[in-house]
C-alpha positions in Angstrom: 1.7 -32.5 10.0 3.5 -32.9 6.6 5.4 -29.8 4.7 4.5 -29.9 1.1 6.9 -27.0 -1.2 6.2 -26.1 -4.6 8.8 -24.9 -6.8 7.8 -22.0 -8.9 10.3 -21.1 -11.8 10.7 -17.5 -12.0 9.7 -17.3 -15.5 6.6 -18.3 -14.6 5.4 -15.1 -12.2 4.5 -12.1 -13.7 5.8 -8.9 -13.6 3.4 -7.4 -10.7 4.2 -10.8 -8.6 7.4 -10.0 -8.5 7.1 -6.7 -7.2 4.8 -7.0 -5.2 4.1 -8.9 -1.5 1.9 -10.2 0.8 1.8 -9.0 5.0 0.1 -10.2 8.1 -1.6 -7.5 9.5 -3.0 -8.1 13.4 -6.2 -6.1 13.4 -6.9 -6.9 17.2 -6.8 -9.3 20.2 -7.6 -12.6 19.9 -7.3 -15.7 17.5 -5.6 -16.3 14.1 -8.9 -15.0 13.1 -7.8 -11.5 13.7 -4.9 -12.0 11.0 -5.5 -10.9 7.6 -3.1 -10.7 4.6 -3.2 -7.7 3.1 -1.2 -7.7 -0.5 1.5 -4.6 -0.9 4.2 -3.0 -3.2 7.9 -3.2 -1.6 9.4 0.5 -0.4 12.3 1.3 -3.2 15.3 1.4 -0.6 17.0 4.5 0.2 20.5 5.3 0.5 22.3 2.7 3.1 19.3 0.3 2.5 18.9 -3.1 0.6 16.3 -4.9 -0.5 16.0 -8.8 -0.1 13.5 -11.1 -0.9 11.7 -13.3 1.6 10.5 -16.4 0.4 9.2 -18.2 3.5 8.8 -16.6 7.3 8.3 -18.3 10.6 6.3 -17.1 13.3 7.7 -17.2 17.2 6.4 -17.4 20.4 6.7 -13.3 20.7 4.2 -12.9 17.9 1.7 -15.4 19.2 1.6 -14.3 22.4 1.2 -10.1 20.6 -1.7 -11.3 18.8 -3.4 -12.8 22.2 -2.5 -10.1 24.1 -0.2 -11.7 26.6 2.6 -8.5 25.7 1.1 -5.2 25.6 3.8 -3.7 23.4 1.4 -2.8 21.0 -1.4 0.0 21.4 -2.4 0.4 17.9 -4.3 -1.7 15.4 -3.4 -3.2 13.2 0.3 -3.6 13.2 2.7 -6.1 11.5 4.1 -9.1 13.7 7.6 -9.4 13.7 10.7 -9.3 16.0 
């Protein structure tokens, strides 16, 4: 498998890209067919918190095995993956 990155100069996204973001949400059991991406606005941090940006994301082992229900740590749909 090759890794192909694009560099996007920030000039180049508009105002609403960079405020806004994209999520996995898990809506059930089963195969990467029960992940969607659901687009979003970031919280505004409150006091003691920070905001960062998160340009790429990984998943692990724990979140696979979530989504097939291997770990029944979650009992609501659909949820966020993420540890």
């Amino acid at each position: 498998m090759t890794a192909h990155t694009v560099a996007v100069p920030k000039a180049a996204l508009s105002k609403s890209e960079r405020s806004s973001f994209q999520q996995v949400h898990c809506v059930g059991k089963g195969g990467v067919e029960k992940l969607t991406v659901v687009a979003g606005h970031p919280k505004v941090p409150g006091a003691h918190e920070i905001a960062i940006r998160v340009e790429f994301a990984g998943v692990c082992f724990a979140d696979i095995a979530v989504r097939l229900g291997m770990y029944t740590v979650i009992t609501a749909y659909p949820f966020v993956p993420g540890y």
